[in-house]
N, C-alpha and C positions, 0 to 999 in steps of 0.2 A: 762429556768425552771429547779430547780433542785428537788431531791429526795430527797435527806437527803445534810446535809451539805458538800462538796466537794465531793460528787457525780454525775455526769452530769447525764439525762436524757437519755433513749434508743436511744430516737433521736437522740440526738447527736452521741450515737455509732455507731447508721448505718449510718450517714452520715461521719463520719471518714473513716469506711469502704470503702463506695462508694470513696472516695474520695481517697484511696487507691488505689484500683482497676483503678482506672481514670489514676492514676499518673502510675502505672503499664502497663497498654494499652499503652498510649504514648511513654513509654521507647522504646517499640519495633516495632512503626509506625513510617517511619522516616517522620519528618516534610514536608510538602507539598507536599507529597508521591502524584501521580495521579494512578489512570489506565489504564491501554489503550483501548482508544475507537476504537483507529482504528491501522489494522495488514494490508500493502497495497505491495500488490507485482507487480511492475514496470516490466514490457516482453520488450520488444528490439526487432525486427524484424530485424534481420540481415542474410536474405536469400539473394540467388542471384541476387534478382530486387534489390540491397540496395547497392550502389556505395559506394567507399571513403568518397566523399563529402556529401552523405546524412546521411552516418553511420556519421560523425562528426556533422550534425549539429543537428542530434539527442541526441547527448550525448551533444551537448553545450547547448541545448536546455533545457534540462534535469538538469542541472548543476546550469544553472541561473534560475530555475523555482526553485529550490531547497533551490535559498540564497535570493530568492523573502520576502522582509518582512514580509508579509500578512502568505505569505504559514511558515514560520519559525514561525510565531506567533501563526497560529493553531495548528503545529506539536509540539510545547512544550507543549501549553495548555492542551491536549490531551496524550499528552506522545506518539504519533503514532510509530508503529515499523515499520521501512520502509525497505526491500529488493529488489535487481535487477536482475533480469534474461535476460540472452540474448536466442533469438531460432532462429532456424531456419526447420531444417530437420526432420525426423522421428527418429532421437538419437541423434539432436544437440541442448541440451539446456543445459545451464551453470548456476550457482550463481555468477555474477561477483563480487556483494556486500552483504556479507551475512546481516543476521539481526540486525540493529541497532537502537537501543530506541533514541527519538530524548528527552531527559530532557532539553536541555539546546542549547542556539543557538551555541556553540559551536559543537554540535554532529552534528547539520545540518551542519555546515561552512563542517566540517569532509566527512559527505555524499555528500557534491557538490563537494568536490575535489575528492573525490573517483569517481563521476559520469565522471568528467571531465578528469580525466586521464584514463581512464577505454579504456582498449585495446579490437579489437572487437575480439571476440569470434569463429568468424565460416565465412571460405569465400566459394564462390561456393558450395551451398546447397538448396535444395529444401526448402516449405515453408509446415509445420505440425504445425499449432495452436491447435488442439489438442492435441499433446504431450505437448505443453506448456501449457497447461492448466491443464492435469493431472499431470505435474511436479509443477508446483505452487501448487495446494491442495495438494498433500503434504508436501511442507515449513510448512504450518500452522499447523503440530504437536511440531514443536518449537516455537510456539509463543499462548501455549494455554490461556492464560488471557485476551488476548484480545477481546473486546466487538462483533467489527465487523471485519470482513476478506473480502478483494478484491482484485480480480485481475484487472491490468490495463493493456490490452491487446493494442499492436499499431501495425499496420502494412499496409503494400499498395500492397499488394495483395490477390486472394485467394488461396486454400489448394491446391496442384501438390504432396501432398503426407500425409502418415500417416492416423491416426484413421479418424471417424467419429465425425465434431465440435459438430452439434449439442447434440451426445450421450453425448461428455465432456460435454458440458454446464449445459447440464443435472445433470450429478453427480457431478457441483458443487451449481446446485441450492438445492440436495436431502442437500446435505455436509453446508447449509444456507449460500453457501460464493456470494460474487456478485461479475460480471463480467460486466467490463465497459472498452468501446474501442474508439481507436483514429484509424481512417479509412485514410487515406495517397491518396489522391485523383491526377490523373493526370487530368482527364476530367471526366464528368458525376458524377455519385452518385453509380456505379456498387460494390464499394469496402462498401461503407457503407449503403447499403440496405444487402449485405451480410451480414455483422457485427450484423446488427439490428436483422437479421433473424436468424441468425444461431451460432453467437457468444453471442454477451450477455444477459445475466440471465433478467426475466421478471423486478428488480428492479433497473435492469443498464441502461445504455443511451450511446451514441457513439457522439461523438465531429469528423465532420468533417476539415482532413486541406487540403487547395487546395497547393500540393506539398510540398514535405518536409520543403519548409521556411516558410511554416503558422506553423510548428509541433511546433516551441519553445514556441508561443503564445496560440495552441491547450493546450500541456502538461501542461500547468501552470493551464490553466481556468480548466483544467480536474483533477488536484489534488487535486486543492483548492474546488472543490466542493468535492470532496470526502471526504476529510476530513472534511467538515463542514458537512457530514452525508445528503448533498441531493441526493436525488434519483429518479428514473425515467426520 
């Protein structure tokens, strides 16, 4: 419709406009941008129950859960920023892999190799899950954009040292982040009825492994649900 002869219609001005604006936005969204849904902080239980041989097949375990097709397929989809922590003591915890955005399965290939070379951290030392727990909630001022924040707690013992778990778990359920654990079982269910009770948060869940050669197949099924955002 026009107005007058070589005149367009209002209409069509605002839709120039918009379409302006349109071409604008885009400039500075980069194409297939995601967000991140999931911000997931990986704990290492490397106290003094945790030998050579168990400490490796943790981190191999960790490594190949990592270049798992499925689990690489949700950590791009998602954009997940993944970090590793090793603990052990009441002052033994480390960032062994700091934060890194998974865009592309390249950044995963990158994080399995970093899991997989990844030197332990702390020998002969007590076991404080609470410090690790209040040193993880604060990683997650570096990675504020992300939707959800969990800690993935593992370990085969319990506390010989350090704060009170349950107070931590506490101030990370106040803090809305979720704790979910892998319980490292020699016999009985003693390590993961702890877990349940005093480790993690009301929306987490604990994956039992009978000795550390179930942990490579525990870690995986325990990622990949994390990141697909189930719970309980």
């Amino acid at each position: 419709m026009w107005l007058a002869k070589g005149t367009p219609c209002a209409h069509d001005g605002v839709m120039n406009l918009i379409k302006i604006a349109l071409t604008t936005l885009f400039t500075f969204i980069p194409f297939g941008s995601l967000a991140c849904e999931t911000a997931l902080v990986l704990t290492i239980d490397v106290s003094n129950s945790i030998d050579v041989g168990e400490y490796r097949l943790q981190t191999d375990g960790l490594a190949d859960a990592l270049r798992d097709p499925e689990i690489v397929e949700t950590m791009v989809r998602s954009e997940a920023a993944i970090t590793v922590v090793q603990w052990s003591g009441r002052d033994r915890q480390e960032v062994s892999i700091p934060w890194i955005r998974i865009r592309t399965a390249l950044d995963a290939d990158i994080l399995a190799r970093q899991a997989r070379l990844m030197e332990r951290a702390f020998v002969l030392s007590d076991t404080a899950p609470a410090e690790a727990i209040y040193f993880s909630l604060d990683l997650f001022d570096q990675v504020p954009d992300c939707e959800r924040k969990v800690i993935d707690v593992s370990g085969d013992g319990t506390p010989n040292s350090g704060s009170d778990v349950r107070t931590a778990r506490n101030a990370a359920e106040r803090a809305g982040v979720t704790i979910n654990g892998i319980a490292i079982e020699s016999m009985g269910l003693a390590i993961s009825n702890f877990y349940r009770g005093a480790v993690i948060t009301r929306n987490g869940f604990v994956i039992t492994a009978r000795t550390h050669r179930e942990y490579p197949a525990a870690i995986r099924a325990k990622i990949l649900r994390e990141l697909s955002k189930i719970v309980g």
